[in-house]
C-alpha positions in Angstrom: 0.0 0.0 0.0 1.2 3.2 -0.9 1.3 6.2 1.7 0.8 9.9 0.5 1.8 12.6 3.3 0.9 16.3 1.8 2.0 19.8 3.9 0.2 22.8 3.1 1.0 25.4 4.0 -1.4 28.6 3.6 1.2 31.5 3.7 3.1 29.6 1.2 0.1 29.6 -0.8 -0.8 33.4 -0.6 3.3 34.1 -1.3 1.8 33.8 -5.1 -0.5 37.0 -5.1 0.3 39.8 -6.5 1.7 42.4 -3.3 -0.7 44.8 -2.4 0.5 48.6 -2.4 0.7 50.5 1.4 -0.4 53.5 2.5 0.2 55.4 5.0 -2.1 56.4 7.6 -2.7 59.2 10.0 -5.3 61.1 12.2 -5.0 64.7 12.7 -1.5 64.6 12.0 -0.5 61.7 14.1 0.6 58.3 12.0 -1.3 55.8 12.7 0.4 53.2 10.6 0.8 51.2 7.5 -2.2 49.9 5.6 -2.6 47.3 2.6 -4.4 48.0 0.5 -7.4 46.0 -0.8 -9.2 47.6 -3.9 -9.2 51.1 -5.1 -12.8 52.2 -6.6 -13.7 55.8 -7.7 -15.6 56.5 -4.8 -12.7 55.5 -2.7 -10.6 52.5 -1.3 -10.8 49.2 0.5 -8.1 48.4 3.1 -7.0 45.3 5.1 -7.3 45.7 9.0 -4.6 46.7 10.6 -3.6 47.2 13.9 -5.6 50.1 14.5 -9.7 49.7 13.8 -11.4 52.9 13.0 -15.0 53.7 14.1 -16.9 54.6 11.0 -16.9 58.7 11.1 -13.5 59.1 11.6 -11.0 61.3 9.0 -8.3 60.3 8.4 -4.9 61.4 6.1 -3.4 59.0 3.3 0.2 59.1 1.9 1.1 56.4 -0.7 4.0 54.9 0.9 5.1 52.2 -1.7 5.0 53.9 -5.1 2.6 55.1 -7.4 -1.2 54.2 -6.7 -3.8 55.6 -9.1 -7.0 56.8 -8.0 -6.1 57.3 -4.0 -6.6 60.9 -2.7 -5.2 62.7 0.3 -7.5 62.0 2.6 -10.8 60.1 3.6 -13.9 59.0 5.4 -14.4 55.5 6.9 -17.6 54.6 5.9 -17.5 50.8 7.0 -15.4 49.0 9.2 -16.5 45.1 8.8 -15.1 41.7 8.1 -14.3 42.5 4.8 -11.8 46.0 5.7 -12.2 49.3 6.4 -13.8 51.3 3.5 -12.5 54.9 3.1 -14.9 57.4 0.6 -13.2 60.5 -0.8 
């Protein structure tokens, strides 16, 4: 009988996808950190959580940190903090 052991191993998996750009973050001046980002739209971007969760409401300053990202402004609105990220509208 022949015996089949398999490994998986999820990060290695995700190492395949394409790198996300960064911004950076900040609150009335103060950084609050580095976001990846998720999906840029017209109306505004999609980030991954980070270490920080901001309550819907909250304004908040963006600097494109790792090069060029079309379509992100200077600042934002969250408008929905949920499982799938934090929404930012221009």
């Amino acid at each position: 009988m022949m015996s089949e052991n398999y490994v998986v191993d999820w990060q290695v998996a995700d190492a395949c996808k394409p790198v996300a750009s960064f911004i950076a973050v900040s609150m009335q001046g103060r950084k609050a950190g580095l976001y990846r980002i998720k999906q840029v739209m017209q109306e505004g971007v999609l980030l991954f959580h980070g270490a920080i969760s901001f309550p819907v409401g909250t304004r908040l300053e963006i600097e494109v940190s790792h090069g060029i990202v079309p379509g992100v402004r200077p600042s934002g609105r969250v408008v929905a903090n949920d499982q799938r990220g934090v929404s930012l509208a221009w």
